[in-house]
MARTI-986468 format. One record per residue: x, y, z of N, C-alpha, C in turn. Coordinates in steps of 0.02 Angstrom, whole numbers, padded with zeros to 5 digits, always signed. Layout:
! residues N
XYZXYZXYZ ...
! end
This chain:
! residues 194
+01354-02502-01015+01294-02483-01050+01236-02481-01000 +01181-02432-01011+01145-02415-00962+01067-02469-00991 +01033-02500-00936+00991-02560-00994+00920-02499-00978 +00864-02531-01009+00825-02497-01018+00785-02474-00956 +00773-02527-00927+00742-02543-00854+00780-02470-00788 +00841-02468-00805+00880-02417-00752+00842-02363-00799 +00844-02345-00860+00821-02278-00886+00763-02266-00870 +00702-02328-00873+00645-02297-00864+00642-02267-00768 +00661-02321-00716+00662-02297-00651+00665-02239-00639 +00731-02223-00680+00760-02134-00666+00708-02094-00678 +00685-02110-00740+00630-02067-00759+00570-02064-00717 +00550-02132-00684+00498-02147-00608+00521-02077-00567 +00567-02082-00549+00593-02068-00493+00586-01987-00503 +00624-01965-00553+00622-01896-00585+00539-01871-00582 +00482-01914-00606+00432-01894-00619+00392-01876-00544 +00399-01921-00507+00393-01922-00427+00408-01876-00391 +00477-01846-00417+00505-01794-00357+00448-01748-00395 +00476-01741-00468+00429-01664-00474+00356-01662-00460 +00328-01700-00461+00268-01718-00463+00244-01685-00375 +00281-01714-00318+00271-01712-00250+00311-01619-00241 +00344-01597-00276+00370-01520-00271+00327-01495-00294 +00281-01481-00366+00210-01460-00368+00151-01485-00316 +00161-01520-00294+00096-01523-00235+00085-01494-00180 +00161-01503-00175+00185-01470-00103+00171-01380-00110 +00199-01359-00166+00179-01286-00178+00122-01267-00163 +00059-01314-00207-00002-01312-00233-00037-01313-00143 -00012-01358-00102-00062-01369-00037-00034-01320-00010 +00034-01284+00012+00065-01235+00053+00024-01170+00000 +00004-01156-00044-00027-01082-00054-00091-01084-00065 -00126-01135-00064-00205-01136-00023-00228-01084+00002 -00191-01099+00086-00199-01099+00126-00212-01012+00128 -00152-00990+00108-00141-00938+00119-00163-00868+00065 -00228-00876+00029-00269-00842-00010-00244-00795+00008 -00227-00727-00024-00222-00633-00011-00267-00603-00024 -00313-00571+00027-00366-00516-00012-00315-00447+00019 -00299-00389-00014-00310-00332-00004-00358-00277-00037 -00411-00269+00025-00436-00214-00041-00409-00159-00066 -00411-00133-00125-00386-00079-00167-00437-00048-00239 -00413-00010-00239-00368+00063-00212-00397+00091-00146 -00375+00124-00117-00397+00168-00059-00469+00229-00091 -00469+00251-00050-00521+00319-00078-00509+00367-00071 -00508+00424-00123-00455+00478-00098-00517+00511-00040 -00478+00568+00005-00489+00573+00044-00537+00658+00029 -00604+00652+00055-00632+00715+00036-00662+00739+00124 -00694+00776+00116-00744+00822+00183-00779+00756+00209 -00814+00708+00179-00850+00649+00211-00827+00610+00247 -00759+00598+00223-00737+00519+00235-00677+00538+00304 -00642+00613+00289-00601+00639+00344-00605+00607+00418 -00663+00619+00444-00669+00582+00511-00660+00529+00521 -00673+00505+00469-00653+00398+00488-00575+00402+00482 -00543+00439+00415-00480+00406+00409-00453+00447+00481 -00458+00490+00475-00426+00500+00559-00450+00468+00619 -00492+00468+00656-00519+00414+00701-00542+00366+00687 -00526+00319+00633-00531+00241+00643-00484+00223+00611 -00431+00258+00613-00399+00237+00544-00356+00159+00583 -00346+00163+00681-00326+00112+00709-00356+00036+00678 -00430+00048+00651-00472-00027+00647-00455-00040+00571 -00412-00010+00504-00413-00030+00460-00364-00076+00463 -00362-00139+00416-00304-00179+00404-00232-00144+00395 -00204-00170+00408-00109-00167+00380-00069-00226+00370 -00060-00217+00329-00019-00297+00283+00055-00314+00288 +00083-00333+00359+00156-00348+00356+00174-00401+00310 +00247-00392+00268+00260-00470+00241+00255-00535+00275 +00233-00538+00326+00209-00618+00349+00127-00639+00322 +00087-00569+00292+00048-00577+00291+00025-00610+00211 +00096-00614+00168+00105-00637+00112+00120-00701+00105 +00088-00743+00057+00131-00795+00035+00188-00787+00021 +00248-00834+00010+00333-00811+00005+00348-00820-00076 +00272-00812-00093+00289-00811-00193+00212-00818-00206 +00212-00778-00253+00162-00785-00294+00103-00742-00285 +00151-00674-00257+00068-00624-00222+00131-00557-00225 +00173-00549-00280+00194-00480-00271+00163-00427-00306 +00105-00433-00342+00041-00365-00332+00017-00370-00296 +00001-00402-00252-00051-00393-00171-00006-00367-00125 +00054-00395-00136+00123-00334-00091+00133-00272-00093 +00129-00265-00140+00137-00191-00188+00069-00135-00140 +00016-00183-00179-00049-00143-00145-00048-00137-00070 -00013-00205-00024+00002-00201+00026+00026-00133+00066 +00073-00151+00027+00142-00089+00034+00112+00004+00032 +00069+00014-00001+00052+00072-00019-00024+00081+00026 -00053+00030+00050-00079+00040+00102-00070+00037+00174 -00018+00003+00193+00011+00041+00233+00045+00090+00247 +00090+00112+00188+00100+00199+00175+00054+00253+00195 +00008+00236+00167-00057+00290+00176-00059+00273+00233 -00092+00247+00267-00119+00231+00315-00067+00270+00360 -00011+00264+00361+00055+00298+00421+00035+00356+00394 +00043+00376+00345+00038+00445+00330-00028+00485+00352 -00066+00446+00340-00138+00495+00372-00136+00500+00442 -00096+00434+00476-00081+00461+00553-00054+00517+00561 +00002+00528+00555+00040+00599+00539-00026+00652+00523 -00056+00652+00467-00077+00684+00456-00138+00735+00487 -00149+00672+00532-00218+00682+00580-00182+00720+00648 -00147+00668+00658-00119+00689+00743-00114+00753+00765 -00120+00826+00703-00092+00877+00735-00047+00899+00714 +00012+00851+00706+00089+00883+00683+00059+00918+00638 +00011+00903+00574+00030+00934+00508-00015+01002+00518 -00065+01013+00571-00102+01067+00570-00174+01034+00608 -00196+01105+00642-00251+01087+00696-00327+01101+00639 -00336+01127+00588-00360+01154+00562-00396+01094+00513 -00439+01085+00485-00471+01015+00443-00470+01018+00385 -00447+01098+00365-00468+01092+00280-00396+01091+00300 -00323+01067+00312-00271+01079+00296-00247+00993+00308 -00288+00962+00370-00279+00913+00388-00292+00877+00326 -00349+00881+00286-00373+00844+00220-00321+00865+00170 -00314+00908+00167-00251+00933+00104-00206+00895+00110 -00164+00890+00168-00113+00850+00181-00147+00773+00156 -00193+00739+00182-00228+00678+00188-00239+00691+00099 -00257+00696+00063-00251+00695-00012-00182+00713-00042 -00136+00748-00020-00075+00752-00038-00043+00669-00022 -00052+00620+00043-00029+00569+00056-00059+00530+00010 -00117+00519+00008-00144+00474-00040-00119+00484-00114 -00123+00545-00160-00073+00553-00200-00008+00524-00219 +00025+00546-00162+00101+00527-00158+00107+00452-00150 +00057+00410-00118+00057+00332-00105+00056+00299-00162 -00002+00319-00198-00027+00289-00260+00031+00293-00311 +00061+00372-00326+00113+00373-00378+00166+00347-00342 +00197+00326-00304+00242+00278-00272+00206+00196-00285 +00155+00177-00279+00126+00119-00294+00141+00111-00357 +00119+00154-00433+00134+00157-00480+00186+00139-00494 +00246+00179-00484+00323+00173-00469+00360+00106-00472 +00309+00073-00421+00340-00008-00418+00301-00029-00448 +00229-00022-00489+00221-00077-00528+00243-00085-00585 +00280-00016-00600+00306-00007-00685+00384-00027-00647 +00413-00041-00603+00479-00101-00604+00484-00155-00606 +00423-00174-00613+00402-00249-00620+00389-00280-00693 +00413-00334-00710+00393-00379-00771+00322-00400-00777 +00274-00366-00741+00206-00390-00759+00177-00338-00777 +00109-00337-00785+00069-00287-00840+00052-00235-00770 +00071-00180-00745+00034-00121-00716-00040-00134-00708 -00027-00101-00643-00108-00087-00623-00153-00046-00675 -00212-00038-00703-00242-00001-00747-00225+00063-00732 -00259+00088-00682-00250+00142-00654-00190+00160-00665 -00127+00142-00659-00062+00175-00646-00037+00193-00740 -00073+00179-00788-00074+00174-00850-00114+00252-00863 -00133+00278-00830-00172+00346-00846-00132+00408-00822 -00145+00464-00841-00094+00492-00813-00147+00567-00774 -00104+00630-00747-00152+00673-00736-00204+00667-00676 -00265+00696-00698-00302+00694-00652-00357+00626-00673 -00339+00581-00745-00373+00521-00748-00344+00475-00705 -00277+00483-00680-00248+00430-00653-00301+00420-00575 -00296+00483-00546-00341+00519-00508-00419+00492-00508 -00460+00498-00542-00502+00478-00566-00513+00419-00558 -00470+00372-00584-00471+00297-00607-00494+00270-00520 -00406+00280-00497-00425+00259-00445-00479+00265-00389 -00518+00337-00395-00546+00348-00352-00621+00308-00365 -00604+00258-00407-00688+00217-00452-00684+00164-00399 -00741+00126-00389-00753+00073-00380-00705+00041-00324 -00721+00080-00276-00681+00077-00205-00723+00031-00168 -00683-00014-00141-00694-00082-00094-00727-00067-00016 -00688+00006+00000-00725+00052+00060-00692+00122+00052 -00743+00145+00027-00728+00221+00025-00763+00264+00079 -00784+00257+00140-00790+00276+00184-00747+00267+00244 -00707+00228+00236-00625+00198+00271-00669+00188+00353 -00710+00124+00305-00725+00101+00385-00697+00051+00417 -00687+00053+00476-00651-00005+00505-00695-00068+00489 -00635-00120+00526-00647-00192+00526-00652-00199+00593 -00708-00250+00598-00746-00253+00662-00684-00315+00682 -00663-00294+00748-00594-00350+00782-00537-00332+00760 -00530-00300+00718-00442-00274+00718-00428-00230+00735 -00370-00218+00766-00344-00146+00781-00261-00153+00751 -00234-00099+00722-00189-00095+00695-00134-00093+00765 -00083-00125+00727-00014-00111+00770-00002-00047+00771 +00018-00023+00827+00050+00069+00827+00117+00085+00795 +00114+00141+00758+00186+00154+00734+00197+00221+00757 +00243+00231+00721+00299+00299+00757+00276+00357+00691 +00216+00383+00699+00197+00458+00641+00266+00472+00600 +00315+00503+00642+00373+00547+00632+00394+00523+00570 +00430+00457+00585+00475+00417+00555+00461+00393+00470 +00385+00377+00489+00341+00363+00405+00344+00414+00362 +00337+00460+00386+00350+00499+00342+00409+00531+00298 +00464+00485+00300+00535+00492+00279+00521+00489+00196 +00540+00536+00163+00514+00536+00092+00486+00584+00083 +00438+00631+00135+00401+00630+00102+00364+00737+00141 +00409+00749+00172+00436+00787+00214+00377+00838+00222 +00352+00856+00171+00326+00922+00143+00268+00894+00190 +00227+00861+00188+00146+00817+00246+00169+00855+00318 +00222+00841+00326+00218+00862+00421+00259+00923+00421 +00281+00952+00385+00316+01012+00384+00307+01051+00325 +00241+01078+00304+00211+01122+00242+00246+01194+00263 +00253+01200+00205+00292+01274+00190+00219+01329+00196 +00245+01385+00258+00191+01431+00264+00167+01488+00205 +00117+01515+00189+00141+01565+00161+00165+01607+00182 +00229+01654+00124+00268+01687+00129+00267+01763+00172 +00205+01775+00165+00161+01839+00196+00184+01834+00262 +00161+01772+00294+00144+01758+00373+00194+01733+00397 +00289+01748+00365+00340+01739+00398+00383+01808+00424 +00425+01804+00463+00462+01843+00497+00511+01874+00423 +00543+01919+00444+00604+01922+00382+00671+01879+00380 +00669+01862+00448+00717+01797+00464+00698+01731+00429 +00647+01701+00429+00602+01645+00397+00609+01672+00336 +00588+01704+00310+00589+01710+00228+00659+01715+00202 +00705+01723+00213+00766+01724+00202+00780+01662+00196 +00756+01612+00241+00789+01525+00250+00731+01484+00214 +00693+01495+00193+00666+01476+00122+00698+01472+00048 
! end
């Protein structure tokens, strides 16, 4: 027979561990607050020059830059700002066109495509969607383009982004660095392989 004295201990003991496993959580995610700002700003005639030449000084959010729980919408947003962000490299560099009203086309086609990919994963998730991703059209459009954190995509004074590989980011997403010409201004060979 178990006497009373051993039952209550266990229960000491039980209350103790859990007690010191919530603390331990509670002091290890302090520390490690997440700001990302969001949404991005879509990209118009104004703002073009920054996201292409500064786009090195904006943040980029590797998963180290996450807590290991308890921040998978700040991942998400993470995640889709660094998308963009590769993608407007691409977009700037040239590959997609030397020309600015085409460079921005592309640069609003990426931002587009980021966001409804952002969307994407927040509706696979068991938590409530971003507002924005709840609209559809050109409100979805809209929504996001409200109440932007920096919509002039100005850098951060002391950071410079890690370099990546243009080419490669853009896997998905093909049409940004390789736009279909119009049909007029191809050979009869080219229009055939369309």
């Amino acid at each position: 027979m178990t006497s009373a004295g051993g039952l209550t201990g266990l229960w000491v003991v039980a209350f103790l561990t859990l007690h010191v496993a919530n603390f331990g959580e509670t002091q290890n995610a302090a520390p490690n607050k997440v700001d990302v700002p969001f949404p991005p700003a879509r990209p118009t005639a104004q703002n073009l020059a920054a996201i292409c030449h500064q786009g090195q000084g904006r943040p980029r959010y590797p998963a180290s830059f996450f807590p290991r729980s308890g921040s998978s919408h700040f991942r998400r947003r993470g995640d889709a700002i660094n998308r963009l962000e590769s993608w407007f490299q691409s977009c700037c560099s040239g590959q997609a066109s030397e020309q600015s009203h085409q460079i921005l086309c592309c640069a609003q086609q990426a931002w587009k495509q980021a966001l409804s990919q952002f969307c994407v994963e927040e509706y696979s998730t068991m938590t409530a969607a971003y507002l924005c991703c709840r609209s559809q059209g050109d409100a979805r459009w809209t929504c996001f383009d409200s109440e932007l954190p920096n919509p002039d995509y100005s850098p951060t004074p002391g950071y410079t982004a890690p370099h990546t590989d243009g080419e490669k980011s853009l896997a998905g997403f093909p049409d940004l660095l390789h736009p279909n010409p119009p049909k007029s201004s191809l050979s009869a060979e080219e229009r055939l392989e369309i």
